[in-house]
C-alpha positions in Angstrom: 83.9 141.6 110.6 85.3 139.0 113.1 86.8 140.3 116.1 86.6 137.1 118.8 87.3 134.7 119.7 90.5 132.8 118.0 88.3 129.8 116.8 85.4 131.8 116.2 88.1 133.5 113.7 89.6 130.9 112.6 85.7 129.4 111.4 85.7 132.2 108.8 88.9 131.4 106.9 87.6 128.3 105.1 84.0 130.5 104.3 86.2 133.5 102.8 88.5 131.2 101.0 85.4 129.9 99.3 84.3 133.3 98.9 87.3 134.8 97.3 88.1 131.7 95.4 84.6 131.4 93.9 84.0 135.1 93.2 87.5 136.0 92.0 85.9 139.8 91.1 85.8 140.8 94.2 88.0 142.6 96.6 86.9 141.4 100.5 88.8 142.9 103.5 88.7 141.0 106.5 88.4 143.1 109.7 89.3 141.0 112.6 91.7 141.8 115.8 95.7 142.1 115.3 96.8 139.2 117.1 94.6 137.1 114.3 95.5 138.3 111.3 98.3 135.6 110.6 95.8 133.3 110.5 94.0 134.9 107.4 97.8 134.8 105.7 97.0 131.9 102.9 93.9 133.5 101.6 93.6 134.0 97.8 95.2 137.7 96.5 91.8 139.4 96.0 91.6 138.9 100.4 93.2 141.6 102.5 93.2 141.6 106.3 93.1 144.8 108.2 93.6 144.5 112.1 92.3 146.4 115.2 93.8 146.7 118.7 91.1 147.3 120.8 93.2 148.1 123.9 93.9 151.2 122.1 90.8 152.2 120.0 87.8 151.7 121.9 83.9 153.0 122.4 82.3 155.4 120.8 85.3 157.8 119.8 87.0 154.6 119.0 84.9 152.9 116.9 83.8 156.3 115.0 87.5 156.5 113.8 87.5 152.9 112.6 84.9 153.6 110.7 85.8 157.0 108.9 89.1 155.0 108.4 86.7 152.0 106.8 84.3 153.9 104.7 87.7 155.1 102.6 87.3 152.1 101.2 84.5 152.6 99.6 82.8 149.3 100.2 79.6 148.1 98.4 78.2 145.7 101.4 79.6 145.1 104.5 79.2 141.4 106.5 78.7 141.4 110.2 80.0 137.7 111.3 80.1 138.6 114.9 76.7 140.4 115.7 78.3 142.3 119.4 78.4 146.1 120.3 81.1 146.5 118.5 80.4 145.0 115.2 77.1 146.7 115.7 78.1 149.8 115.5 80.2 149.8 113.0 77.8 148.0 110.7 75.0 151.0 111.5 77.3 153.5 110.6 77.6 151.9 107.1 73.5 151.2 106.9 73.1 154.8 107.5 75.2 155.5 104.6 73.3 154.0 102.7 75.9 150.5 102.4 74.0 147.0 102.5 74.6 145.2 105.3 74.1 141.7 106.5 74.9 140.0 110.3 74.9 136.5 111.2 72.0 134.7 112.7 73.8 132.9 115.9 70.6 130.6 116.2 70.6 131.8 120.0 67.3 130.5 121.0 68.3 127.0 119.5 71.2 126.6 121.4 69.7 127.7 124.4 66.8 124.6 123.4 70.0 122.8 122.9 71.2 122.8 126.6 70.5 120.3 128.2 69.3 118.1 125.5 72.5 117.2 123.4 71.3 113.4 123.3 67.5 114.0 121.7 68.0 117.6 119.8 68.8 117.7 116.2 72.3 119.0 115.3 72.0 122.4 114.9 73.9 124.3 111.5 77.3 124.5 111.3 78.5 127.9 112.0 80.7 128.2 108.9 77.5 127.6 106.9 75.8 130.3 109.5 78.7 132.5 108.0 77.9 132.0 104.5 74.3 132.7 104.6 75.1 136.1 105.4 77.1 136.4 101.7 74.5 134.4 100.3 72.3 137.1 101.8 74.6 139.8 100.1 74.0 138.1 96.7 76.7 136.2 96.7 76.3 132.4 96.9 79.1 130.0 98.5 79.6 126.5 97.9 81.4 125.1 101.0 81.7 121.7 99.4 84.9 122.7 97.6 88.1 121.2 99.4 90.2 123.9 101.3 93.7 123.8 100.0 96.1 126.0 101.1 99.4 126.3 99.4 102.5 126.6 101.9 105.1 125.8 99.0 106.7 129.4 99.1 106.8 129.2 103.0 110.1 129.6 105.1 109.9 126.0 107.5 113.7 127.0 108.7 112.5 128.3 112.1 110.5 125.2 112.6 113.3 123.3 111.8 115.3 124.7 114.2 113.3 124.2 116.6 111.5 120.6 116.0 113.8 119.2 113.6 113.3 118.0 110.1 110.7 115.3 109.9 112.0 111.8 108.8 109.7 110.4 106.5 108.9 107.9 108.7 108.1 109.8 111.5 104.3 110.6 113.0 104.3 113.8 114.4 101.3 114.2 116.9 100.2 117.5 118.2 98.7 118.2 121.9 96.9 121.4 122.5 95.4 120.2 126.0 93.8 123.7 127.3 90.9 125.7 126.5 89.6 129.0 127.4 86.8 127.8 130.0 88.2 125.3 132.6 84.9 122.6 131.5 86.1 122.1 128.4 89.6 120.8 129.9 90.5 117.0 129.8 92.3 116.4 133.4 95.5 117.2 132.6 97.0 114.3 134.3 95.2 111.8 132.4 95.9 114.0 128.8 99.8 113.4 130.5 99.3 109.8 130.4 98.2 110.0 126.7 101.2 112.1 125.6 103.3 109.7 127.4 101.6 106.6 125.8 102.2 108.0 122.1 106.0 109.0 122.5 106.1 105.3 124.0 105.2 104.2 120.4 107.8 106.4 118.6 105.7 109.0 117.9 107.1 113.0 118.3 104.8 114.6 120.7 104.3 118.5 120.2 102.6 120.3 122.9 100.7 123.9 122.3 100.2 125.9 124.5 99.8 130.2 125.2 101.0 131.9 128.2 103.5 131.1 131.0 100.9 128.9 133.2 100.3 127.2 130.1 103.8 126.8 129.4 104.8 125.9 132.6 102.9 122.8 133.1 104.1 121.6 129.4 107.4 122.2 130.6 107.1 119.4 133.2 105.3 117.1 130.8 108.6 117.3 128.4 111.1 117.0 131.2 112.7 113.3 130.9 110.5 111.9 128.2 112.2 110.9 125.2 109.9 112.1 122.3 108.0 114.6 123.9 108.8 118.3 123.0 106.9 121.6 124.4 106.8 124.7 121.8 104.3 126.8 124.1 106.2 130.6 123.5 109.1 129.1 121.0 107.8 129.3 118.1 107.7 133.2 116.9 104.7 134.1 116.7 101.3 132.8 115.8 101.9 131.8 111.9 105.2 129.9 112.8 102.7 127.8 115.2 100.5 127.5 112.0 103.4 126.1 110.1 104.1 123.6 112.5 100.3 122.9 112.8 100.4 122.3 109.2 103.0 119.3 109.3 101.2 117.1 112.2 99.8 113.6 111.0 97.4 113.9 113.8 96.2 117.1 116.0 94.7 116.4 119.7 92.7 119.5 121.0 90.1 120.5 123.2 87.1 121.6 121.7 89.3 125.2 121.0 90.8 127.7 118.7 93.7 124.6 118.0 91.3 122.3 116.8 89.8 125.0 114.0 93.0 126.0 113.2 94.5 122.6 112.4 91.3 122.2 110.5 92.2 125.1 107.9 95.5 122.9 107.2 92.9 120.0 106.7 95.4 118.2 109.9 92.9 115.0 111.2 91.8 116.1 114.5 90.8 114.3 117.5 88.8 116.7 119.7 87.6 116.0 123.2 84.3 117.0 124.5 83.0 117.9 127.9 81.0 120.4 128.6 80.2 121.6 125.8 78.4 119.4 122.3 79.3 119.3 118.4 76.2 119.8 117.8 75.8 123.4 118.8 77.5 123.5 115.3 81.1 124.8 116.2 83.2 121.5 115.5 86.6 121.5 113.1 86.0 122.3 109.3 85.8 119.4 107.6 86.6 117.0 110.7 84.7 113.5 111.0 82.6 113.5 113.3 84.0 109.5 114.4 86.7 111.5 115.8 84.8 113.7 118.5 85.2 111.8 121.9 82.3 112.1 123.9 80.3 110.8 126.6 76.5 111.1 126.3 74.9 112.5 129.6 71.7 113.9 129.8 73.1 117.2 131.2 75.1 117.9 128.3 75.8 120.3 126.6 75.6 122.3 130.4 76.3 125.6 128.2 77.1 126.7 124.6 80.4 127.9 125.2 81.8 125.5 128.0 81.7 128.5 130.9 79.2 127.3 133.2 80.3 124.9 136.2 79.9 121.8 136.1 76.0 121.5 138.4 77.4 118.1 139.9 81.2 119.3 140.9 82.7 116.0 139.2 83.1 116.6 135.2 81.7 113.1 134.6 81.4 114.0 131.0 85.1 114.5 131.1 85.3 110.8 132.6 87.4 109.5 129.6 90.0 106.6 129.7 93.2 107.7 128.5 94.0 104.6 126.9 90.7 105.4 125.0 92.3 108.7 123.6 95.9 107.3 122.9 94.3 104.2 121.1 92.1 106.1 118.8 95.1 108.5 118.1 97.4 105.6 117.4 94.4 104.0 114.7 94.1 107.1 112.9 98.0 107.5 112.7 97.9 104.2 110.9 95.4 104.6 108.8 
């Protein structure tokens, strides 16, 4: 279980992939909300997803039916990756049938150590290795060594064609997914416009992501007379057709957000940018070099865990990045 949020999700597809790939005997259902589910799509065939809409099943009545719908299944253990109410529950009700169960350890006393202290504090561990300890802790061990590889050969990139084009072979496409849910984890937009501007300058196709009509809006204006530069915030069908996309990019630039862990299941080189919050609370891309997290090294940072608390000085100096800074890092990993 996995209900929120998107790159909290996303985190688990690489640990169930290892899962379902290195026990092949059993049968895993992933319980996560609706609006995620495409992004469990390329998991091996022993992997089902079931989603929830929790607009319309809710508390106790709500989750009671979940469950008499769950226990149909006739699970033999039952993982609890999200540790809230919810997942609570739902996780008793199995316990007191008698169904091992196992929830994640969040490490919530060493992140709140970590506040504060991002320059002297040890990293702390990964939360996809945070998910696989609770397999481990069913009895089944997870080696998350093992390459991801996802196969897309039987996928249908017509709509994305449509929409972006076929890529040239000499082409860089370069993604841009400049928002994030918490404003302190935003790069000023106008200097991430400057960037965007600076890579379509040297040829490269500019992709912009986006969710929402806010969103959408200011992407609108960043595409508007630039040669290069295309927004597909709300164009693209649907969450998996963004995935597709997401798939094809030489090079992903993202917030530290749901886009970065996404491109990360694709195994798409990401550039994050960190404010507010630290790679070292353990949430950073799957696989991703850690070379490739900007970041400024302040004393105050990380201010919180999950980028919600304002900043104390009313500047976002840790956000105090040149644009050239981002574009020229981009344009080094494009040509390497």
């Amino acid at each position: 279980m996995r209900f929120s949020a998107m790159g909290d999700a996303a985190m688990t597809v690489p640990v169930l992939h290892a899962l379902a790939t290195q026990h092949p005997d059993l049968r895993i259902t992933m319980l996560t909300r609706t609006r995620f589910v495409p992004m469990f799509e390329w998991l091996p065939a022993n992997v089902q997803v079931k989603g929830i809409d929790f607009e319309k099943q809710d508390g106790i009545i709500g989750l009671t039916k979940i469950y008499n719908k769950l226990k149909e299944g006739d699970f033999d253990a039952v993982a609890d990756l999200h540790d809230v109410l919810r997942s609570k529950y739902i996780r008793t009700c199995f316990a007191m049938a008698g169904i091992k169960v196992a929830k994640v350890n969040k490490g919530r006393s060493e992140k709140k150590a970590l506040i504060g202290n991002g320059q002297t504090h040890a990293a702390l561990t990964p939360m996809t290795e945070r998910y696989a300890e609770v397999f481990r802790s069913l009895g089944f061990p997870i080696d998350l060594t093992q390459p991801l590889k996802i196969d897309l050969k039987k996928e249908d990139f017509a709509p994305i064609r449509k929409l972006v084009g076929k890529k040239m072979p000499e082409e860089k496409w370069v993604g841009v997914a400049p928002f994030a849910a918490h404003q302190q984890k935003i790069y000023p937009l106008d200097k991430m416009q400057q960037v965007v501007n600076t890579l379509a300058k040297e040829g490269c196709k500019v992709l912009l992501f986006g969710a929402g009509k806010k969103e959408g809006d200011v992407l609108k204006t960043w595409e508007e007379g630039q040669q290069g530069v295309l927004s597909v915030c709300g164009k693209m069908g649907g969450l998996k057709n963004e995935m597709l996309l997401m798939s094809q990019l030489d090079l992903m630039i993202s917030m530290d957000s749901a886009n970065m862990h996404i491109a990360s299941i694709f195994g798409i080189t990401t550039l994050s940018i960190w404010g507010a919050t630290h790679p070292k609370a353990g949430f950073s891309g799957y696989g991703q070099k850690a070379d490739n997290e900007l970041q400024i090294d302040l004393p105050c940072r990380p201010c919180s865990i999950y980028g919600k608390k304002p900043c104390k000085f009313g500047d976002m100096r840790c956000m105090n990045i040149a644009p050239d800074t981002i574009a020229s890092r981009a344009l080094k990993l494009l040509h390497k």
